[in-house]
Every structure is written in structure tokens, then in C-alpha cells.
ROKOL-728299 format. One record per atom (N, C-alpha, C): residue in three letters; x, y, z. Coordinates in pm, whole numbers, plus 50000, padded with zeros to 5 digits. Example, Ala and Ser with C-alpha at 12.3 -4.5 7.8 and 13.67 -1.06 7.14 Angstrom:
BEGIN
ALA513194943150780
ALA512304955050780
ALA513204967050780
SER512854977550708
SER513674989450714
SER512905000350787
% end
This chain:
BEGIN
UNK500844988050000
UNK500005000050000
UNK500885012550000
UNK502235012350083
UNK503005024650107
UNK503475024649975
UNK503495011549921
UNK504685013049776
UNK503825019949669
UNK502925015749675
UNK501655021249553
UNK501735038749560
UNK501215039349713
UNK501345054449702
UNK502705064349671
UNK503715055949728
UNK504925062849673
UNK505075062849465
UNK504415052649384
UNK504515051449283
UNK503905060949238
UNK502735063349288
UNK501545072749253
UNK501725087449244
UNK502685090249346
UNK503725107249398
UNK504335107149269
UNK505305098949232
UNK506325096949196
UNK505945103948995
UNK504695091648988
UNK504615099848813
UNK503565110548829
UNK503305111348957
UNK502645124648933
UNK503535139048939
UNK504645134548990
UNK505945141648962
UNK506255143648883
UNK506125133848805
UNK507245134848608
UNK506455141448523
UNK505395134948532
UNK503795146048496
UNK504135156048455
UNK503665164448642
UNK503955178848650
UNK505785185648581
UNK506495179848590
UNK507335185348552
UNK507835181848380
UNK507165172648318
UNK507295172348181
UNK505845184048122
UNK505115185248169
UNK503915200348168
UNK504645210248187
UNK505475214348283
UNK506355224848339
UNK507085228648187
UNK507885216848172
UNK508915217648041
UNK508125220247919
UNK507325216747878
UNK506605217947740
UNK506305226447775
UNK505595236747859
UNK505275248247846
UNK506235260847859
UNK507875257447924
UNK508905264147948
UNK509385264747777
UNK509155259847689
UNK509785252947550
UNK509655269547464
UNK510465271047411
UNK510635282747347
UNK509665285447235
UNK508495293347172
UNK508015292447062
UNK508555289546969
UNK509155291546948
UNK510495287946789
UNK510615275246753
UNK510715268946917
UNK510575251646900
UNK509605246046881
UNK508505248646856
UNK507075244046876
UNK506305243046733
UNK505325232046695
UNK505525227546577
UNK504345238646522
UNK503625246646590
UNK502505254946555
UNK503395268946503
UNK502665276746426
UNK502985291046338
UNK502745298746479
UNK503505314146521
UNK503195324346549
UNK502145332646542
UNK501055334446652
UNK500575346646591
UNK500785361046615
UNK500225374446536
UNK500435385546477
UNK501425387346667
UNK500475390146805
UNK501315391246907
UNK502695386346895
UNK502875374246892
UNK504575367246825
UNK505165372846785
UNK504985381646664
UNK505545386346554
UNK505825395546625
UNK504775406746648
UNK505475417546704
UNK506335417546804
UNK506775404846913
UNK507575403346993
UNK509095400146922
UNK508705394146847
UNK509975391846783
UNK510715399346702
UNK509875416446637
UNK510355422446602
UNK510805433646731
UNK509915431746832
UNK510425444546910
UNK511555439647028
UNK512715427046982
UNK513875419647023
UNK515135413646965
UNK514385416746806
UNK515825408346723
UNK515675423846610
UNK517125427546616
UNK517075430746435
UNK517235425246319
UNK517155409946330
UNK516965403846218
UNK515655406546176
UNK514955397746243
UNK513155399546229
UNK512795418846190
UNK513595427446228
UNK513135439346185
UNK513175441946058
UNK514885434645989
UNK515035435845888
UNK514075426845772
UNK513855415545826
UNK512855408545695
UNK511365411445712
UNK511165418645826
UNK509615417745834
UNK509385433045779
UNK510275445745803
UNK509975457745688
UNK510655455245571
UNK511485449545597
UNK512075449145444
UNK511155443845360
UNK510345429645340
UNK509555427045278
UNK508545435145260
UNK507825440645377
UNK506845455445392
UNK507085466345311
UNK508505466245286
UNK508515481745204
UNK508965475645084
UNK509435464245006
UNK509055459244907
UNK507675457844842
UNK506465454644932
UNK505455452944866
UNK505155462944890
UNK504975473444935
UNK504245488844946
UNK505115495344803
UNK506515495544765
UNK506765497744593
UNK505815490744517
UNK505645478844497
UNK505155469744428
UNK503825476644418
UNK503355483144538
UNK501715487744515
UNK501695501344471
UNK502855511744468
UNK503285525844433
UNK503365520344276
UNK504205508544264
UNK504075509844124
UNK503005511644035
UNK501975501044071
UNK500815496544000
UNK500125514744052
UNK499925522744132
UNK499085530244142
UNK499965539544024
UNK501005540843982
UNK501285547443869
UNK501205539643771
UNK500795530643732
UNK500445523843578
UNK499245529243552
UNK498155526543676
UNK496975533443690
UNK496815547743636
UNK497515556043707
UNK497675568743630
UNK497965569243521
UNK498715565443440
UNK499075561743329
UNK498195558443218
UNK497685550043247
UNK496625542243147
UNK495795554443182
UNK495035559543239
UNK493625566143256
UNK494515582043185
UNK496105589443201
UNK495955597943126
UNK496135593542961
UNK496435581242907
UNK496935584042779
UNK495365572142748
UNK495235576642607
UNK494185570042554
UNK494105554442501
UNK494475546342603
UNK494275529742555
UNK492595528942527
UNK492235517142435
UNK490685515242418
UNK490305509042572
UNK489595511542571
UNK488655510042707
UNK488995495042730
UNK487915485642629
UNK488565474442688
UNK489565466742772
UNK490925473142636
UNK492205469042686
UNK492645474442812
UNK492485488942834
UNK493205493942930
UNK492205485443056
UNK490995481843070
UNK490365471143189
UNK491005458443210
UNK491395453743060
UNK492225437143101
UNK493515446443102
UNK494685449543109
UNK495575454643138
UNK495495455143321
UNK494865462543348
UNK494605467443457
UNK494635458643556
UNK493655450043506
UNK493485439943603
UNK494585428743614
UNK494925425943523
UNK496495418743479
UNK497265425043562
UNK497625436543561
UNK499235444843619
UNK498575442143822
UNK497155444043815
UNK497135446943974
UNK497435432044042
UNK497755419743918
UNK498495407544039
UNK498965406744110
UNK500185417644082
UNK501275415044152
UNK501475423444265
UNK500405434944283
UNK500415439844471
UNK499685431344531
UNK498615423344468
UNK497555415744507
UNK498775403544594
UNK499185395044536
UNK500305384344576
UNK500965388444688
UNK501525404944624
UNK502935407044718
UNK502075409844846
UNK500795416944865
UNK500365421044957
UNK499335407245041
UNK499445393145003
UNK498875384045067
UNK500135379245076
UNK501105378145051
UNK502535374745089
UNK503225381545241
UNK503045395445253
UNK502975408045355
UNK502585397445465
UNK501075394845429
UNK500145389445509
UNK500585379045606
UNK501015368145523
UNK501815355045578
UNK503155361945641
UNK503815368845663
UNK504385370645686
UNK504075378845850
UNK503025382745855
UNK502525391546011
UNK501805383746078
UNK500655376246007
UNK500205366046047
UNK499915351046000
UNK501005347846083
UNK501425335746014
UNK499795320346002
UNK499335323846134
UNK498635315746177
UNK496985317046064
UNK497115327045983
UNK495955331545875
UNK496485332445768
UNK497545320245729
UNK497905322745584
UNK497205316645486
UNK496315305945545
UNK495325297345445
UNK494265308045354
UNK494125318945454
UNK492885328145417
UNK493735334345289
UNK495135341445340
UNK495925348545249
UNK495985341345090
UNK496515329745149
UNK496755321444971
UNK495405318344919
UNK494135320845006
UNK493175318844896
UNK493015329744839
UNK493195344744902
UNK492825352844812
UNK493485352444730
UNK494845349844749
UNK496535351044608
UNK495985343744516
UNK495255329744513
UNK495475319244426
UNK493995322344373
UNK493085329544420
UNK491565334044371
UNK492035348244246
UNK492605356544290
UNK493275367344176
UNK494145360644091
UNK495395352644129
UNK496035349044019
UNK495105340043926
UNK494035333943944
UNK493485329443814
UNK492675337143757
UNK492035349243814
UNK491345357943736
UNK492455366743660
UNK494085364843723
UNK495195375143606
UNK495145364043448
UNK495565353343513
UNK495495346243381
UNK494165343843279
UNK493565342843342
UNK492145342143273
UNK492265354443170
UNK492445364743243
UNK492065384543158
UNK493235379543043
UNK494845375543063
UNK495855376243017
UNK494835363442877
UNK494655356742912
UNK494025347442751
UNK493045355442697
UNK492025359042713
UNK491045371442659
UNK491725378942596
UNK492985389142709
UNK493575401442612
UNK494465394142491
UNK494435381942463
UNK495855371342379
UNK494095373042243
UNK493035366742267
UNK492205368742188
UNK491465384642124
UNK491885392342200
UNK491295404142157
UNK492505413242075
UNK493655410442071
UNK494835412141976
UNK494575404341901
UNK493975392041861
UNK493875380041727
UNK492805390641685
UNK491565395841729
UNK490655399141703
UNK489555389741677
UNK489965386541842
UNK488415377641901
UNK488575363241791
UNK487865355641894
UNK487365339941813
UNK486575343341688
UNK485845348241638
UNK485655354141536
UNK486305356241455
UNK487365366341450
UNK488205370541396
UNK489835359141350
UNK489575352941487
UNK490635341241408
UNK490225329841350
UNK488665324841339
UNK488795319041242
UNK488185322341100
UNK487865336541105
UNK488185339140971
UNK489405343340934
UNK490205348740967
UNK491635348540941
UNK491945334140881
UNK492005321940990
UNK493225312140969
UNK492095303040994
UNK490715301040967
UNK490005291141006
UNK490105279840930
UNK490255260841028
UNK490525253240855
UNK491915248940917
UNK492655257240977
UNK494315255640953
UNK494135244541075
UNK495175229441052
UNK495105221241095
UNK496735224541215
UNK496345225741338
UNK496935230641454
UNK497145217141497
UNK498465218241561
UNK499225208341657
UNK498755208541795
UNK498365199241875
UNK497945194641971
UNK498405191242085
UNK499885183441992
UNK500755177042132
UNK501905191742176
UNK500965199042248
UNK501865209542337
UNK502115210242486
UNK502955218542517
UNK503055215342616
UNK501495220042711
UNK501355207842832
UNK502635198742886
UNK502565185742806
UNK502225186342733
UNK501555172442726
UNK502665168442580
UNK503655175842540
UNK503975174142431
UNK504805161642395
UNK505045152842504
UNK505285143642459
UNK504575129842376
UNK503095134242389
UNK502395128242361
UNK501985131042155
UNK502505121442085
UNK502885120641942
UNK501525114541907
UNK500955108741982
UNK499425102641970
UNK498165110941918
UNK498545122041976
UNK497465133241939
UNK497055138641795
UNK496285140641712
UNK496225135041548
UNK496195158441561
UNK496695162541509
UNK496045178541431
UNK494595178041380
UNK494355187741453
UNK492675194741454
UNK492865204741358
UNK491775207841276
UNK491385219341235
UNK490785230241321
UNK491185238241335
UNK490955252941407
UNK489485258241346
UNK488385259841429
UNK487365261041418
UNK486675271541541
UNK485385272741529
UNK484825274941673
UNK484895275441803
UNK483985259041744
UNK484005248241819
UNK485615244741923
UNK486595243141847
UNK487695242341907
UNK487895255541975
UNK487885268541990
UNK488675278742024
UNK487625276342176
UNK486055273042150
UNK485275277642296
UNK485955265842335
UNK486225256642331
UNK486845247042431
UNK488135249442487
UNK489095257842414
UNK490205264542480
UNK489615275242580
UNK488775280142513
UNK488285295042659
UNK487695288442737
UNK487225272342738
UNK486505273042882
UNK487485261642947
UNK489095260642893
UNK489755251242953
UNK490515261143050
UNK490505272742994
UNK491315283943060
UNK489965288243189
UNK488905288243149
UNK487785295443221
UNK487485285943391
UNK487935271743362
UNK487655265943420
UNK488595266143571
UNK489765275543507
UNK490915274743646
UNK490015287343758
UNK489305301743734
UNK488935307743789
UNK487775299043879
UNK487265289943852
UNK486625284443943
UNK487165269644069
UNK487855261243969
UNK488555251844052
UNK489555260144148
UNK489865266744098
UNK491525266444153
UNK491075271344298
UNK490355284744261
UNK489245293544436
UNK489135285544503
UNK488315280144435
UNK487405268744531
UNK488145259944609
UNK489085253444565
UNK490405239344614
UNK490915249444722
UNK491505265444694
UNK491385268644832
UNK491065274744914
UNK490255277244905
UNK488745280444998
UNK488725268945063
UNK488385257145038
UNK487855242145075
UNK489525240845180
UNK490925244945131
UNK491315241445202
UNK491935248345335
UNK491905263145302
UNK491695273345394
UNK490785265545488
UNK489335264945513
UNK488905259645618
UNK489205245245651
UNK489875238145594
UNK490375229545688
UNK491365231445754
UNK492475242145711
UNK493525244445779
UNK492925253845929
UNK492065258445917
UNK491805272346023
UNK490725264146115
UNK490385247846091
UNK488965243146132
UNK489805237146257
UNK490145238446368
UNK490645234846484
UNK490245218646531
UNK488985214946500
UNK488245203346546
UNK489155192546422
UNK489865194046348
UNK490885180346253
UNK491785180246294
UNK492585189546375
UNK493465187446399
UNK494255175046490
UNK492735165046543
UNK493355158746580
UNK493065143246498
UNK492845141846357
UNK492725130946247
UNK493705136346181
UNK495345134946169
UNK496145136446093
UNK495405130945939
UNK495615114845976
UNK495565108845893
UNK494485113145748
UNK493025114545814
UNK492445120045723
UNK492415130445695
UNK493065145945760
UNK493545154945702
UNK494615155345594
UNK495375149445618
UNK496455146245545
UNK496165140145378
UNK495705129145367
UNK494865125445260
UNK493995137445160
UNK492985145445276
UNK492105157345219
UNK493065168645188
UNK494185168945217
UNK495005180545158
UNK495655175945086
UNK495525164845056
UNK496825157944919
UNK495735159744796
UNK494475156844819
UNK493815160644708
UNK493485171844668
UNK493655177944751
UNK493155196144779
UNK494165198744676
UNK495615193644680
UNK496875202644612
UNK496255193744449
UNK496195179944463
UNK496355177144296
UNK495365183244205
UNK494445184444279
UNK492815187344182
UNK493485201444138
UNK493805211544176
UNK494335223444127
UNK495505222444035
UNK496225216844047
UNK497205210343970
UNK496725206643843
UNK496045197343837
UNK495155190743731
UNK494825204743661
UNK494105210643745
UNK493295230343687
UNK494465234043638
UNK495545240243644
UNK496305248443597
UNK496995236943503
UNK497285224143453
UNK498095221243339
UNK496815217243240
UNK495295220543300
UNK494875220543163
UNK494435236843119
UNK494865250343198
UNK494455260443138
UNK496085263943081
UNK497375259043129
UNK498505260743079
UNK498195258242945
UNK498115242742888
UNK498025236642764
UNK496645243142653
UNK495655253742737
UNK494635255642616
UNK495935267142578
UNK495835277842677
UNK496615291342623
UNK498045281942525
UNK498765278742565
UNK499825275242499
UNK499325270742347
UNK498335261742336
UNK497595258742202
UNK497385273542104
UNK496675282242171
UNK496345288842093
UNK497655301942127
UNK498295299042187
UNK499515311942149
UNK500455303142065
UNK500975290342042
UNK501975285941980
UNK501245285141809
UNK499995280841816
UNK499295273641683
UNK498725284941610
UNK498345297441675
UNK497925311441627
UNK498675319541596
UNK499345322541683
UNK500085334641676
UNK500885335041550
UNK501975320741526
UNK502655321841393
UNK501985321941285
UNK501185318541285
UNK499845321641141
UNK499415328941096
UNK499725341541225
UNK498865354241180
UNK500155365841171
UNK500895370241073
UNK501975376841092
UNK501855394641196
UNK500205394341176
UNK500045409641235
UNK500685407041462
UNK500385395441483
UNK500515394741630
UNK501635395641679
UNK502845394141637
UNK504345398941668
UNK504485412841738
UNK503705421441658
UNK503835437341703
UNK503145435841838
UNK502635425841888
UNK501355432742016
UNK502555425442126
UNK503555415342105
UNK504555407942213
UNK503505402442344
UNK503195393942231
UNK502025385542350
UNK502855370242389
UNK504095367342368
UNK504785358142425
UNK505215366542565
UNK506105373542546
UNK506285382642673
UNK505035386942791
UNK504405391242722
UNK502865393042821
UNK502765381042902
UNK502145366742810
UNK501855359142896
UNK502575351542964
UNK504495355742955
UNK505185346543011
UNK505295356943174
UNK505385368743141
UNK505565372543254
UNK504155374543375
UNK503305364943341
UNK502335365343440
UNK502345349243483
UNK502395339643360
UNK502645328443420
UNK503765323343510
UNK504605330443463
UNK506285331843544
UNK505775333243756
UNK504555339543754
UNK504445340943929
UNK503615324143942
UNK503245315643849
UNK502395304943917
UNK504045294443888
UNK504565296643788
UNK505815286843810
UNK506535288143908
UNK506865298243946
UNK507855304544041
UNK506955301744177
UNK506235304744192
UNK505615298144323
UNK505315283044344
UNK505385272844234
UNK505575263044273
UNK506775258144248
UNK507935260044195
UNK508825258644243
UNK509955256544344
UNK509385270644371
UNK509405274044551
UNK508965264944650
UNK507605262544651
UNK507125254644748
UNK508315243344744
UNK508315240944614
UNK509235223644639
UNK510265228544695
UNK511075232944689
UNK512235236644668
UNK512335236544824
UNK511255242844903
UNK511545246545064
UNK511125238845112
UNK510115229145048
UNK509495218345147
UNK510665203745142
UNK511955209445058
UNK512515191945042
UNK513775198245126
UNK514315209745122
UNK515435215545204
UNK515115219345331
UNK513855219745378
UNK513655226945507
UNK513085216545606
UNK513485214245763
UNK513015204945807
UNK512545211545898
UNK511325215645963
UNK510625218546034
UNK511205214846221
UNK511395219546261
UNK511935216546435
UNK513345211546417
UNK514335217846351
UNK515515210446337
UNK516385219646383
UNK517615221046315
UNK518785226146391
UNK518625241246400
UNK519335247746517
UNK518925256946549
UNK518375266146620
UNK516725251846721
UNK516145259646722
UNK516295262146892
UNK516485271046946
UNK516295275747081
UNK515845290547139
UNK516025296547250
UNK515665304347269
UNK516575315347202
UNK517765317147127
UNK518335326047082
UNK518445328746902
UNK517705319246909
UNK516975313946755
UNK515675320946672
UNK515855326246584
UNK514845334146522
UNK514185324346416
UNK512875323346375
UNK512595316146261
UNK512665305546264
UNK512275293546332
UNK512985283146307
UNK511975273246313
UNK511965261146261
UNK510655252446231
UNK510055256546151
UNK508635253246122
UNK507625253146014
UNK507475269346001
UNK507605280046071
UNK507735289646039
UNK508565299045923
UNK509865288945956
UNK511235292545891
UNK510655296045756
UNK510035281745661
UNK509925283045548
UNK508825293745507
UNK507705295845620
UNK506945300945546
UNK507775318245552
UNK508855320045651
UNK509335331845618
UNK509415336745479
UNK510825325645493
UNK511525327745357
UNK510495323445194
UNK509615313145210
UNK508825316445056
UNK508195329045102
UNK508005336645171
UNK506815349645145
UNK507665361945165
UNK508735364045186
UNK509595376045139
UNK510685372244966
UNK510485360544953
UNK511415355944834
UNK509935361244703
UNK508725354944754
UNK507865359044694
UNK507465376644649
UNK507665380044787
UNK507765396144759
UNK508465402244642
UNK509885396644673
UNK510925402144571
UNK510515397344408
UNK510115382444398
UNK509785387944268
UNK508575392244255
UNK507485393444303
UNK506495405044284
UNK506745411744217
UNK507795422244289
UNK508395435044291
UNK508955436344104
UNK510205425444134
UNK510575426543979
UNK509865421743854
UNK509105412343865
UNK508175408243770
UNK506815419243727
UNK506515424043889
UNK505835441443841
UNK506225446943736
UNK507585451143748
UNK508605465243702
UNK508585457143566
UNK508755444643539
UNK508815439543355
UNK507735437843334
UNK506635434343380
UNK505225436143332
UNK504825452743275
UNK504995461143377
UNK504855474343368
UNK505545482943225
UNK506865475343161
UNK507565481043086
UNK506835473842955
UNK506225461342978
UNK505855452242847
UNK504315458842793
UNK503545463342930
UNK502265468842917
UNK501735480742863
UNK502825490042924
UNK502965504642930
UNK503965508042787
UNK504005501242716
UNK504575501742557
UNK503395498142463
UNK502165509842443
UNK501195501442348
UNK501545502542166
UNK501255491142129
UNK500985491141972
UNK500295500641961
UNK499955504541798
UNK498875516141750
UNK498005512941764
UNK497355497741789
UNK496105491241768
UNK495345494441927
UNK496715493742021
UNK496125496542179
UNK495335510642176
UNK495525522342106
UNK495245537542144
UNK493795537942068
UNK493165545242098
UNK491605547142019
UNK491695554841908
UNK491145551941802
UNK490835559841653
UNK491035571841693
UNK491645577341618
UNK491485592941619
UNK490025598941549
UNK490195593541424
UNK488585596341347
UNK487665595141453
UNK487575589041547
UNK486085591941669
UNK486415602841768
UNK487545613441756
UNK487675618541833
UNK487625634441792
UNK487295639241800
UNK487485656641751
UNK488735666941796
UNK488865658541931
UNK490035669241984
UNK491035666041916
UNK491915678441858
UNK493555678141775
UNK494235671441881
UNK494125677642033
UNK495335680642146
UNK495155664342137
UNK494345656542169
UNK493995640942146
UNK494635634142059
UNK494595635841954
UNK495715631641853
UNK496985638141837
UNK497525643141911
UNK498525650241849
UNK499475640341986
UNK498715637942123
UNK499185629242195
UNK499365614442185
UNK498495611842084
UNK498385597442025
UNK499445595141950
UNK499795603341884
UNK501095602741760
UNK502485602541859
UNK502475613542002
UNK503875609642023
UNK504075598242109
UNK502775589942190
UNK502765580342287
UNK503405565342146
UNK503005567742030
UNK503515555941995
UNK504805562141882
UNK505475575241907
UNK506495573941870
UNK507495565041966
UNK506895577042051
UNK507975573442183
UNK508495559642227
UNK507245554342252
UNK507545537442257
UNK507655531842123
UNK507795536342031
UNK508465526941921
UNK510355532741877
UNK510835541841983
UNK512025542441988
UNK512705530842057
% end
């Protein structure tokens, strides 16, 4: 009986003092994200954390100075209405990203919310970016009376290894099935994360690894699946069109759409890249330790992300803000001289 009760003291001892220790355990070590309180502790103690947490901050606040002068821009010089709306909405990706990037970065513990809005805009950039690729052909309409008939190659990328695929004739019929292969990412892609935003933020799974784990493996492929079949429509009709029609060279719609797809490559890249080098609770981490664990990575992808924001902005901005003659509105609909007389030097200028 004395021995029992002495046993009984004894792990109620180890108990209390392995509780003691896990709760003495440094945040840094701990397999959960920081929240916004965290952050600010950690900036108002390290000047590291000062340096990546404004530094990224005043990267994406350029990134958003920029776009508010493209804005100006477009609204003083005369692009056609249309264009200057898909333009617009195209160029504002990249504060959109850099500034849900910001996000993950202050609050770490609400980044599911952040990447849904990032990954909800970046398919409405690409989406506008295939439209504005058709409204330089001059619309589905317009290309297949141009080049309608012309028997187009199939096996593109990604899929171009595939020699199986027989050449289609370019029709209609074929072009609406490219716009709604592209149309189809603005809805999957949201949705996959939306669906997985609340599982990440839903507290009550956290304790079914197993079937969380599973529901986020599908969460990532089904989007996956979405973006290599809106990759392969656009690529169809920019590789199989464009050379057919000699007028589309002047509009540099390879450049356009590489430098918007360039932020969905580059962000998955990334992911891999940090999820196979970075080990979550590993060396490092203690109380004199900044960043360290599952945090670490999401540091570093969301200020690496910033930066190219930033520069992929500044070459978007130079590719956009250079219009063809076809971008500016008729002069014949316009009466004012001062109107045309600005039209003539906006496309000297950029054709120096």
C-alpha cells in the first residue's frame, strides 16, 4: 500500500514537471505558426526579424506605388477601354500576391485565408491575360476567319510528349473549348482553396492527421490538374495562332503571357524547393533562435515571393505600358487635335 502510494507521487511528479517543460519550451521550438502578438515580439527583440519583416513591407508597398502609377498612366493616355480594363486587372496581380505574401508574413497563423485570396486573383490575372491574347487576334471570330481550317498541333506543352494526338482543324468549336479550359481554372483553383483554407483554420481536425492529410493531398492535385489544363489551352492557341497570323508579333504577346505565368511557376517551384530543404523543428532551434521550424519556410517563401512580385511588376509594367497603335483609340472618333497630336507621340515614343 505504502509502495503504491509512493509510485503514485512519483509519476505524478514526472507529469507535473514534463507540463512544466513543454510549456517552458521556446516558441520557435514548437511545431505550431506564430501569431500577429509573436511577431510583434519578435520584432520588438531581434534586428533580424526587423530587417525581413519591413524589408519585405517596404518591398510590397513599391510593388503597390508601382501599380498606382500604371493606373495613372493608362487613365491619362488613351488605351481603348477594353484593353486598358484587362491590362489593369492583369498588372494589379502582383500587389495583390505581394500584399497576401505581407500577410503571411505578420500573420502567420491566417495564411490559408491569404493564399486563397493570392490563388483566387492569380486565376482571374490569367484568365484576363488569355482574353487580352484573343482580343489582339481579334476575338474567336476574327481568328477563324483569318486562319480558320488551319490544321493546329495538339501535342503541346505539357503534354507534348504525347505524338498520339492526330492535328485538329481550328474552328469554333475548338477555340470555345480552349476559353473554357482556361475559364475553368477561375473556378477550381478558388474553390480547392477556399475548401482548404477551412480545413487548415477548422481546429476540430486537427486531431485526424491521417484523414487530414489525405484531404490536403487532394486539395493540392485537383488544382494542379486546373492549371496544366488552362496552361496547355493558352499555349495551344499562342503557339498554333500566333505564327499564322503575321500581324501578332507587334502586340509581344509571348512576353505578356510569360511574365504573368512566370508568378504560378515560380511559386511552385518554391514550394518544392523549401518543402525538400527545410526540416521543420531542426537545427537551430532555441531560445536565441529566430525563425525556426515550420515557420522558417513560410518566412523565407513569402519575402522571396515579395521580391519577385516586385521585379516581375517593374517587367510587366515596361511590356504593358509600351502600346501598339492598335492599343490607342481611333482618332477619326475623336474631335480633339490636342487628342491626337498625343496619340502620335505616345507611339512614337515607345516605338524608339
Amino acid at each position: 500500500m505504502f509502495q503504491g502510494s509512493r509510485l503514485m507521487t512519483l509519476n505524478t511528479l514526472i507529469l507535473t514537471r514534463n507540463h512544466s517543460s513543454a510549456a517552458e519550451m521556446p516558441l520557435n521550438c514548437t511545431a505550431r505558426f506564430p501569431n500577429f502578438a509573436d511577431r510583434l515580439e519578435q520584432v520588438s527583440t531581434d534586428v533580424t526579424a526587423v530587417v525581413v519583416m519591413f524589408g519585405g513591407t517596404l518591398a510590397s508597398l513599391v510593388t503597390v506605388l508601382v501599380y498606382l502609377e500604371e493606373c495613372l498612366y493608362f487613365c491619362r493616355n488613351p488605351f481603348l477601354a477594353r484593353r486598358r480594363s484587362k491590362m489593369l486587372k492583369i498588372l494589379a496581380v502582383y500587389p495583390v500576391i505581394s500584399t497576401t505574401s505581407v500577410s503571411n508574413l505578420w500573420f502567420p497563423q491566417a495564411s490559408a485565408v491569404a493564399d486563397f485570396a493570392g490563388s483566387w486573383y492569380l486565376s482571374l490575372a490569367i484568365y484576363q491575360v488569355f482574353t487580352l491574347m484573343l482580343d489582339y487576334l481579334g476575338g474567336k471570330r476574327g481568328i477563324v476567319e483569318s486562319i480558320g481550317g488551319l490544321k493546329i498541333r495538339m501535342n503541346t506543352l505539357p503534354i507534348c510528349c504525347c505524338v498520339c494526338l492526330p492535328p485538329k482543324p481550328l474552328n469554333m468549336v475548338l477555340l470555345r473549348r480552349f476559353h473554357l479550359g482556361v475559364l475553368q481554372l477561375t473556378v477550381v483553383y478558388p474553390v480547392t482553396s477556399y475548401i482548404f483554407a477551412l480545413i487548415n483554420t477548422d481546429q476540430s481536425v486537427q486531431g485526424r492527421n491521417q484523414d487530414t492529410a489525405s484531404t490536403g493531398l487532394v486539395l493540392r492535385a485537383v488544382p494542379m490538374v486546373s492549371i496544366l489544363m488552362a496552361v496547355y489551352s493558352i499555349l495551344c492557341v499562342c503557339r498554333n495562332v500566333t505564327q499564322h497570323m503575321p500581324h501578332a508579333a507587334a502586340f509581344r504577346l509571348r512576353p505578356k503571357l510569360a511574365v504573368v505565368m512566370l508568378i504560378m511557376g515560380l511559386s511552385r517551384l518554391q514550394f518544392v524547393v523549401l518543402s525538400l530543404v527545410s526540416i521543420p523543428g531542426g537545427k537551430g532551434c532555441g531560445p536565441g533562435t529566430l525563425f525556426t521550424g515550420p515557420d522558417r519556410k513560410k518566412v523565407i517563401g513569402s519575402v522571396l515571393t515579395v521580391l519577385e512580385m516586385l521585379l516581375l511588376g517593374l517587367l510587366a509594367r515596361r511590356l504593358f505600358t509600351q502600346p501598339a497603335e492598335d492599343d490607342l483609340e481611333d482618332p477619326c472618333d475623336v474631335t480633339d487635335q490636342h487628342f491626337h497630336e498625343k496619340r502620335v507621340m505616345i507611339v512614337r515614343t515607345t516605338s524608339l
